[in-house]
C-alpha positions in Angstrom: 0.0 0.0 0.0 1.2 3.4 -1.0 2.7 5.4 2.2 1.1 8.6 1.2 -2.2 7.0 0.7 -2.1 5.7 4.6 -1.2 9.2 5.5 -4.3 11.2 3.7 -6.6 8.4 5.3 -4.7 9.2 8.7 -4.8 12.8 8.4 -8.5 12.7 7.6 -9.7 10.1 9.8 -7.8 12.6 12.8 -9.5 15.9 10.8 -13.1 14.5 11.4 -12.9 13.2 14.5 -11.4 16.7 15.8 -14.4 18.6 14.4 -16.8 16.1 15.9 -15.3 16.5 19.3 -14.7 20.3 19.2 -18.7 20.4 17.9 -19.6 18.3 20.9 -17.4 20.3 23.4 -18.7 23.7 22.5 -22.6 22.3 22.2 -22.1 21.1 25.6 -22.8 17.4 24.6 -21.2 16.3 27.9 -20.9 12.8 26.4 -17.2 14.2 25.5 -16.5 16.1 28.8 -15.9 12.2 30.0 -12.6 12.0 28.3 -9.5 13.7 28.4 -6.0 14.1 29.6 -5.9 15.7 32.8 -3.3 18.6 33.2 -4.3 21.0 36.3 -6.5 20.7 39.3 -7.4 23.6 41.3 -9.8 23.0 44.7 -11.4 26.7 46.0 -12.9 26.3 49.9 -15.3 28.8 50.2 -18.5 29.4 52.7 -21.0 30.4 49.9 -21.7 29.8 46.7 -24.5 30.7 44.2 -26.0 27.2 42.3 -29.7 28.5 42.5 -29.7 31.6 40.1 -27.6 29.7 37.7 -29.2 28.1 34.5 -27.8 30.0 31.2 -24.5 29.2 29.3 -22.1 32.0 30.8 -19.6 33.4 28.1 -16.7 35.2 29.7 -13.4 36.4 28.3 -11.9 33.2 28.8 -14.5 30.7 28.8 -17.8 29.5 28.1 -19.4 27.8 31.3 -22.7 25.7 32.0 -24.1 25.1 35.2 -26.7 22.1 36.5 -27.8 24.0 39.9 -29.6 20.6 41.5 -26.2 18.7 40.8 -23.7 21.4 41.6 -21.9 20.6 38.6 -20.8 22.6 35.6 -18.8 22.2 32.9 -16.7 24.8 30.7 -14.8 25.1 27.2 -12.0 27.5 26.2 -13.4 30.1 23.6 -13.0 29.5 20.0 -12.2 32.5 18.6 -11.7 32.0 14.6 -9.7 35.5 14.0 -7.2 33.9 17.0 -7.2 30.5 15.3 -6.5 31.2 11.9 -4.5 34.7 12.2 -0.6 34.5 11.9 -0.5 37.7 14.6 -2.6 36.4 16.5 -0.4 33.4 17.3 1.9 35.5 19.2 -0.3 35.0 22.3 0.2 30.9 22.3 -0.9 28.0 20.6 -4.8 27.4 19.8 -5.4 24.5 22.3 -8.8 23.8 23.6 -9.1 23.3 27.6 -12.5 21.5 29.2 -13.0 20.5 31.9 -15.7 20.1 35.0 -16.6 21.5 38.3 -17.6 19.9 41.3 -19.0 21.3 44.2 -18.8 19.1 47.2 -18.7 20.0 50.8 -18.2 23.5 50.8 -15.3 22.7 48.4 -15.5 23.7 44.6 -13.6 21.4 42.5 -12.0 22.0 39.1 -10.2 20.2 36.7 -9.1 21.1 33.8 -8.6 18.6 31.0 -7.5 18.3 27.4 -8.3 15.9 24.8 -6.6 13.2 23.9 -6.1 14.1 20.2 -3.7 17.1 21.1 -1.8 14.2 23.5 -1.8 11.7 20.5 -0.6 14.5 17.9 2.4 15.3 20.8 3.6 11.6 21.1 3.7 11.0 17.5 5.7 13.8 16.8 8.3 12.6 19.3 7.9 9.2 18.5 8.8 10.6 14.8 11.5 12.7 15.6 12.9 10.0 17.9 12.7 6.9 15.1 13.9 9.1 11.8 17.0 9.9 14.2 17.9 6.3 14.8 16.9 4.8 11.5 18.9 7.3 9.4 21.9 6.4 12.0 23.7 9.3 11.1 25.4 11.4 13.1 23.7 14.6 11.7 20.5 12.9 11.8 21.1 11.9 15.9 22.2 15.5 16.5 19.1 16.9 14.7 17.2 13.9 16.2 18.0 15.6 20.0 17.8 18.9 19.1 14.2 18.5 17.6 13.3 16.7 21.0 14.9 19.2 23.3 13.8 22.3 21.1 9.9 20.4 20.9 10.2 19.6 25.1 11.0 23.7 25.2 7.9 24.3 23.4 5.6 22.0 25.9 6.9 24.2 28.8 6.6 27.5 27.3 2.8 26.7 26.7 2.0 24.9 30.0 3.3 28.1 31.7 0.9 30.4 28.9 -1.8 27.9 29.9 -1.4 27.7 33.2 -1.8 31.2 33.4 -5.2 31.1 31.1 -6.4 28.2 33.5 -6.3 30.6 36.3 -7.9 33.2 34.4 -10.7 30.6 34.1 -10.4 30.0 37.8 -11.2 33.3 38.9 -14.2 33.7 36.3 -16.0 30.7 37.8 -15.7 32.4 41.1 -17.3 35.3 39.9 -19.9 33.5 38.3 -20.5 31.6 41.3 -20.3 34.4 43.7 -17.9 32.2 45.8 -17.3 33.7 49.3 -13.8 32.5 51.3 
């Protein structure tokens, strides 16, 4: 079978299931809030917190959130912002990675965890799984040194947007609090 043929089917096999899961996430079809790859957990104690009043989809700067008031649970999606996803400027504020996740309120304790899918995590391990096998089937010396570099210069990337999304993560943090009214 022809490699490039095995790659178009890849490629769009991964192409439809990304729109299908970024349709459910944003529709709030919490059949795909059930996966994920958790990254950051953040627990809030607080002695009130407003569930009643809250039965609308809530879009912020950050984030669009849902709330189910009788369960105490809500569940929230980065925005999708098309000029942000598809503008080369716009790129110098980070990557274009969707973050879901769920909140819990238990106990006078709100509970949030932030997740994201595992498409992004299968797309990262490929690429070093690639980078990693060229390197040591080409057993060249330039192809080992490019083969590290490309590992170490992709492992940079990774931390430079976990610290860009950590920070956004917080953001969210603090615009569920608001929403909820949450008093320490």
């Amino acid at each position: 079978m022809n490699i490039n043929l095995i790659l178009v089917i890849a490629i769009s096999i991964y192409t439809l299931l990304s729109i299908i899961e970024l349709i459910g996430l944003h529709r709030f079809n919490l059949r795909f809030y059930k996966c994920g790859f958790r990254i950051f957990e953040k627990n809030i104690k607080h002695k009130f917190s407003n569930w009643k009043d809250l039965e609308a989809i809530y879009a912020e700067k950050e984030g669009e959130y849902v709330f189910i008031p009788d369960m105490k649970v809500g569940y929230f999606i980065t925005n999708f912002n098309f000029y942000r996803v598809y503008s080369p400027i716009a790129y110098t504020r980070g990557i274009p990675l969707t973050i879901f996740g769920k909140i819990n309120d238990e106990n006078n304790e709100v509970k949030l965890l932030f997740y994201i899918s595992f498409r992004v995590v299968y797309i990262i391990v490929t690429w070093f799984v690639a980078i990693i096998l060229i390197s040591i089937l080409a057993w060249t010396l330039i192809a080992l040194a490019i083969g590290v570099f490309g590992v170490i210069f992709s492992l940079g990337l990774l931390y430079v947007a976990k610290l860009f999304y950590q920070g956004k993560m917080l953001v969210m943090t603090d615009e569920i609090s608001e929403i909820l009214k949450i008093r320490k």
